[in-house]
C-alpha positions as CSV (number, residue, x, y, z in Angstrom):
1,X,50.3,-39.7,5.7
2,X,47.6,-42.0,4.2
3,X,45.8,-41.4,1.1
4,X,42.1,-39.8,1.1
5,X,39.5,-40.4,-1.3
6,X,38.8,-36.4,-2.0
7,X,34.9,-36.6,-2.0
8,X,35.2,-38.4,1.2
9,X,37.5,-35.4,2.3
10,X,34.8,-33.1,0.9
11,X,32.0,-35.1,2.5
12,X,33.9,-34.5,6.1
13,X,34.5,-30.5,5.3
14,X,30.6,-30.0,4.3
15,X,29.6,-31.9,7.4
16,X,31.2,-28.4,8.9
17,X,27.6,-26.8,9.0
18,X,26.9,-29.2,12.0
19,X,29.3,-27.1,14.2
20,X,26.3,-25.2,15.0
21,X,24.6,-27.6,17.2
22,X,27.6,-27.7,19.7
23,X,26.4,-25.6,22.3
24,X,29.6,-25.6,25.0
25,X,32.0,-24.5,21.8
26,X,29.6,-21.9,21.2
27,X,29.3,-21.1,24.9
28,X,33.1,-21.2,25.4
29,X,33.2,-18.8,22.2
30,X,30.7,-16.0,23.6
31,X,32.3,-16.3,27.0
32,X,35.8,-15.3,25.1
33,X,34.4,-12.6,23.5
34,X,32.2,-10.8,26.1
35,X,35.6,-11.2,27.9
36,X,38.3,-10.1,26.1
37,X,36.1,-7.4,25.0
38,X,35.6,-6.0,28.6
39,X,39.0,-6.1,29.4
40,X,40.1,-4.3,26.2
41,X,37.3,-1.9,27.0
42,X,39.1,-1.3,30.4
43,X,42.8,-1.2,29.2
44,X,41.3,1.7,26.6
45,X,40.1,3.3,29.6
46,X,43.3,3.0,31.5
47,X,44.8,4.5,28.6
48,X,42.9,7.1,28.5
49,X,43.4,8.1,32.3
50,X,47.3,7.6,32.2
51,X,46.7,5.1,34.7
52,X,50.3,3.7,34.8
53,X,50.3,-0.2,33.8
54,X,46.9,-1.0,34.3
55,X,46.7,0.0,30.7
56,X,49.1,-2.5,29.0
57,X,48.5,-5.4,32.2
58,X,44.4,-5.5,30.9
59,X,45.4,-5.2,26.8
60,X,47.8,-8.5,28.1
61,X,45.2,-9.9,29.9
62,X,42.6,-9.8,27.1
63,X,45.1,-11.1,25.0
64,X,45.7,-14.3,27.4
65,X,42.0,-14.5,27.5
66,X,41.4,-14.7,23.5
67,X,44.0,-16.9,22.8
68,X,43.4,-19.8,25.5
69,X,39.5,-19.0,25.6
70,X,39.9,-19.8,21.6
71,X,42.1,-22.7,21.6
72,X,39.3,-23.9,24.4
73,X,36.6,-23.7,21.6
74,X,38.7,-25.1,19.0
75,X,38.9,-28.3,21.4
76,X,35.4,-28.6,21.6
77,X,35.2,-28.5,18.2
78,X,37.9,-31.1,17.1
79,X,36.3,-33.4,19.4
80,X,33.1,-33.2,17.5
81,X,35.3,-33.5,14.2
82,X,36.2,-36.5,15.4
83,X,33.1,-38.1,16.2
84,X,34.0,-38.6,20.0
85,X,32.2,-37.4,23.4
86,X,32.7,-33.4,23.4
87,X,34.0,-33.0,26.6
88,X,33.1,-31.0,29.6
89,X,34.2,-27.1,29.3
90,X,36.5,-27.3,32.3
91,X,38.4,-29.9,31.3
92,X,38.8,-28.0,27.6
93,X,40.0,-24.9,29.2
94,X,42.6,-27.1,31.5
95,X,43.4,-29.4,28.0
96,X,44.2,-25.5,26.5
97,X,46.2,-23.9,29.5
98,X,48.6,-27.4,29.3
99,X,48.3,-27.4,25.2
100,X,47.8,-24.1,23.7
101,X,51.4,-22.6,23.6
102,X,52.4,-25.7,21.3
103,X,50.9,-23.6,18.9
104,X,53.4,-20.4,19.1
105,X,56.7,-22.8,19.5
106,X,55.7,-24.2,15.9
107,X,54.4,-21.3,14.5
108,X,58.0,-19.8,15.4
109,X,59.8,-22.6,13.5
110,X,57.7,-22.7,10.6
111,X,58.3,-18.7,10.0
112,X,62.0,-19.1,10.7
113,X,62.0,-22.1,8.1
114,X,60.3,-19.8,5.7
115,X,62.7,-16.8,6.6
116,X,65.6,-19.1,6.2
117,X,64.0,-19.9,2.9
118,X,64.2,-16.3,2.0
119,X,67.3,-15.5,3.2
120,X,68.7,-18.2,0.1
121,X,66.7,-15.9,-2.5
122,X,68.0,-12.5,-1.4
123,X,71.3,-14.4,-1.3
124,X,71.0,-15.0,-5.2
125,X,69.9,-12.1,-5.9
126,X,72.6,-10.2,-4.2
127,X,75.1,-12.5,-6.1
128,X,73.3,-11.3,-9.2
129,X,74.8,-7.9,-8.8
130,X,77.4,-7.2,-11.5
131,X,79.2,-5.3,-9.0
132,X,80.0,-8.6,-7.3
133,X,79.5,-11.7,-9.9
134,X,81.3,-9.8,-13.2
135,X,78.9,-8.8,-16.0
136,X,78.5,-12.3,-17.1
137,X,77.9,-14.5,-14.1
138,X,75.9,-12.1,-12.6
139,X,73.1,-11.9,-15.1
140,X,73.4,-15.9,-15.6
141,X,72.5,-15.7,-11.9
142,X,69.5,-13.3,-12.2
143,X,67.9,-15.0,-15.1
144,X,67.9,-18.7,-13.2
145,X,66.7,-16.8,-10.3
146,X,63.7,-15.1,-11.4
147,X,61.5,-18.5,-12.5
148,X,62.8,-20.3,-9.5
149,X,62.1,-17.3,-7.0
150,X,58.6,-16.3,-8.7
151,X,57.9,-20.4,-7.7
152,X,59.1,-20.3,-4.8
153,X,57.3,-17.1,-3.2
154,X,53.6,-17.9,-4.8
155,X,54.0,-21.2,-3.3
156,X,55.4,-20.3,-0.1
157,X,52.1,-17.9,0.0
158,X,49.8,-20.5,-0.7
159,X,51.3,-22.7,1.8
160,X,51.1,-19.9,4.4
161,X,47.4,-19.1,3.6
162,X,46.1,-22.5,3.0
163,X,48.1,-24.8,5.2
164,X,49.9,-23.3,8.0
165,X,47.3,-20.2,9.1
166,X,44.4,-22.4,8.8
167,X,45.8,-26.2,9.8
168,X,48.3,-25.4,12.7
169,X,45.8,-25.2,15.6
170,X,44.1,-27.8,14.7
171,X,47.2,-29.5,14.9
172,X,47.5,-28.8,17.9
173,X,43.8,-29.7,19.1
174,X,44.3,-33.1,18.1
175,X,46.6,-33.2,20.6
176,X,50.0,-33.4,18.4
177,X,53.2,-32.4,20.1
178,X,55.4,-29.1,18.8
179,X,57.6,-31.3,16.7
180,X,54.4,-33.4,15.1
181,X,52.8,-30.2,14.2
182,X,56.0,-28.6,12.3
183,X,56.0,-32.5,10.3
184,X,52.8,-32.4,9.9
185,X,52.6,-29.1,7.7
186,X,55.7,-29.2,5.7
187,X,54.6,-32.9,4.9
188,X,51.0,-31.2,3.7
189,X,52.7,-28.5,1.8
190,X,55.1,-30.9,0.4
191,X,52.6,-34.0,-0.6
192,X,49.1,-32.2,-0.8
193,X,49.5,-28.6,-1.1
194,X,47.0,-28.2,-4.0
195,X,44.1,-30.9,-2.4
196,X,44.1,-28.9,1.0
197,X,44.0,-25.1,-0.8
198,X,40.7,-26.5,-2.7
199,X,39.2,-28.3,0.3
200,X,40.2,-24.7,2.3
201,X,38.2,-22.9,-0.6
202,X,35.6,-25.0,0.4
203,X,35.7,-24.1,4.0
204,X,36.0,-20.6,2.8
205,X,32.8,-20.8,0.7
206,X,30.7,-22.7,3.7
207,X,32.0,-19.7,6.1
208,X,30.3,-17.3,3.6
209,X,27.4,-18.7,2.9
210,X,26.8,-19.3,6.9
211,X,27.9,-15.4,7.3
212,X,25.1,-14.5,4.8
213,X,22.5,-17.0,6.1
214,X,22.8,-15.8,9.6
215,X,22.9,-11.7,8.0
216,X,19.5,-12.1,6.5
217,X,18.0,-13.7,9.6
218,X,19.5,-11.0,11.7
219,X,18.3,-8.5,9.7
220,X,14.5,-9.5,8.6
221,X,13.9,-10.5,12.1
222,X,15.6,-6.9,13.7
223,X,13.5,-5.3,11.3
224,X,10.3,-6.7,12.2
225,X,11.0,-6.4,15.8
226,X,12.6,-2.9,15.9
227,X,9.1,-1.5,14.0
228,X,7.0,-3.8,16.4
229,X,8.7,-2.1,19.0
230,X,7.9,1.4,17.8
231,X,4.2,0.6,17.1
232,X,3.3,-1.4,19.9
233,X,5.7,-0.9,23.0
234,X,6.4,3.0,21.6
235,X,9.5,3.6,22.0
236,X,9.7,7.2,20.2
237,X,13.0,6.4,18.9
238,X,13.4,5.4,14.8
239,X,13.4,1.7,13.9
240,X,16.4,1.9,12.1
241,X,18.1,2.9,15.2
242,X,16.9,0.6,17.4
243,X,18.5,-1.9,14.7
244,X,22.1,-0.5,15.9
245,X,22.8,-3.2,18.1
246,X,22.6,-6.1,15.8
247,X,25.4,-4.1,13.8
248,X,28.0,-3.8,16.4
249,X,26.9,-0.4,17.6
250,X,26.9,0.6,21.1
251,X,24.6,2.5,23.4
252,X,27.1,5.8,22.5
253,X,25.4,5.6,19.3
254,X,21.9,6.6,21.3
255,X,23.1,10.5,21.8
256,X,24.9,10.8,18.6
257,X,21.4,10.1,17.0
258,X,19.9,12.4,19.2
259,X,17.6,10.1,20.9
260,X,14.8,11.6,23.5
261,X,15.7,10.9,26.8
262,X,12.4,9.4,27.8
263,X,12.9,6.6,25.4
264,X,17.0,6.1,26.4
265,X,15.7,3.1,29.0
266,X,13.9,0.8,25.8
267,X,16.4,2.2,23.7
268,X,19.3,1.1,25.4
269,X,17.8,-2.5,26.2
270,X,17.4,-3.1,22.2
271,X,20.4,-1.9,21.8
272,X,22.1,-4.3,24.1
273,X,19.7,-7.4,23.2
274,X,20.8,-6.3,19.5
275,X,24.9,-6.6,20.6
276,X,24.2,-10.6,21.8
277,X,22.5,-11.3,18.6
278,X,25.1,-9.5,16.7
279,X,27.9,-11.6,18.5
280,X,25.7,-14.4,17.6
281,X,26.0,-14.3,14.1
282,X,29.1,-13.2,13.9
283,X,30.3,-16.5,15.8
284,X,28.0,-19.0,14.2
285,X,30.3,-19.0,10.6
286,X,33.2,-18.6,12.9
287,X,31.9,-22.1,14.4
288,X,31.7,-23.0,10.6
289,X,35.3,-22.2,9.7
290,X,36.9,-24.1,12.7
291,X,35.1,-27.1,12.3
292,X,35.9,-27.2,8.7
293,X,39.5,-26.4,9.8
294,X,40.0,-29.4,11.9
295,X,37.6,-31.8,9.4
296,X,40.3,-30.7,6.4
297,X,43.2,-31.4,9.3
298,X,41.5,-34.9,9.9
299,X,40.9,-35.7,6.3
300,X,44.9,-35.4,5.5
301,X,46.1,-36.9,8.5
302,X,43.7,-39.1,10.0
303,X,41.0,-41.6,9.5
304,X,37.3,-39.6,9.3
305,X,34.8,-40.0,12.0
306,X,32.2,-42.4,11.0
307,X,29.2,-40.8,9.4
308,X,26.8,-40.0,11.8
């Protein structure tokens, strides 16, 4: 791996906030959700009726469709890390149906390297038993273990939480083969552990601050818009409840409130319009996070995109 200047690195991960302006990873990302969430939505229903395997066959299917419709997204987004021509949304879907299970094969030799790993610790510590090491030896064992295990388990969760959650799909988006991704993050745990976990606090603290941003917009402008439409349209029906939609709640939450009937039609239409905003903001810092994902990928591996 080649060496980075860390304020360039940091320069690429704050260029994150431009993730916004790409529209298809957006689109790709609301078109996932609305989605998956109807099919869950069904299989719960199927559930609920005993309706055989319809039940577990939708749950599958809404699975299928979150994990490809996200690694489709998280194309779109490493080509605009990388400064190139975002492609077309077809061609990301077909690049995730031939790509996306890359990401499961490595993930399952990373976690059996890591249980591997622990396997050798439970080993010493077994062998640390008196029972089986004699009253000297076995201690001697223990005592050499404990600094060396303590070591060994808070890095191998830093690693985990700052390297292989967060870096291996971008791995993958970049186009790197099962083998190149498992390289890839040991040699970033093993050469630049510490450099990634700050520039993935970084990431972290740009997610959060997009979250909050796009919270008090939602907010000020539901307000004014859910009294507007009790003074002007009049809708007998509280502004505080019309606000339900842009907090995740659905039209169920109409008769739990005890809302007049006359009023359900208006109701229910804010309460829908509320649910797209709602997905909105919740996946503009998610469009945040995987761009800075990928620039943190790019910045330890590859050469950054020219500044645009």
């Amino acid at each position: 791996m080649r060496e980075r200047d860390p304020l360039s690195a940091l320069s690429l991960v704050l260029r994150s906030v431009d993730a916004v302006r790409n529209t298809r990873a957006l689109f790709v990302l609301l078109g996932t959700f609305a989605v998956a969430g109807m099919l869950v939505a069904m299989a719960e229903s199927s559930l609920a009726r005993d309706a055989g395997w319809w039940g577990p066959i939708q749950a599958g299917a809404a699975l299928f469709v979150a994990f490809y419709g996200g690694s489709a997204a998280g194309i779109l987004v490493m080509d605009d890390a990388r400064g190139r021509v975002i492609r077309e949304v077809p061609d990301a879907l077909r690049a995730s149906l031939a790509s996306a299970h890359r990401l499961l094969l490595a993930l399952v030799i990373v976690f059996a390297a890591y249980a591997l790993a622990a396997g050798v610790l439970l080993g010493l510590l077994w062998l640390s038993r008196v029972a089986v090491s004699g009253p000297l030896l076995g201690p001697l064992i223990f005592g050499l273990t404990v600094p060396v295990g303590v070591l060994a388990v808070g890095l191998a969760a830093l690693s985990l939480m700052a390297v292989v959650v967060p870096l291996a799909a971008p791995a993958v988006w970049s186009g790197a083969g099962v083998l190149q991704v498992v390289r890839s993050l040991f040699q970033l745990v093993r050469q630049r552990l510490l450099t990634v976990a700050l520039l993935m606090a970084a990431v972290s603290l740009l997610t959060a601050g997009m979250g909050a941003i796009a919270t008090a917009i939602v907010t000020v402008g539901g307000r004014v818009i859910a009294e507007l439409g009790v003074r002007v349209v009049g809708v007998d029906v509280p502004a505080q409840q019309l606000m339900a939609g842009l907090f995740g709640y659905g039209l169920r939450s109409l008769g739990a409130a005890g809302a007049p009937h006359g009023s359900t039609g208006h109701a229910s239409a804010a309460l829908v319009g509320g649910g797209i905003v709602f997905a909105l903001a919740l996946l503009l810092p998610g469009l945040v996070y995987l761009r800075g994902t990928c620039a943190v990928y790019l910045a330890m591996t590859e050469e950054p995109p020219p500044a645009p």
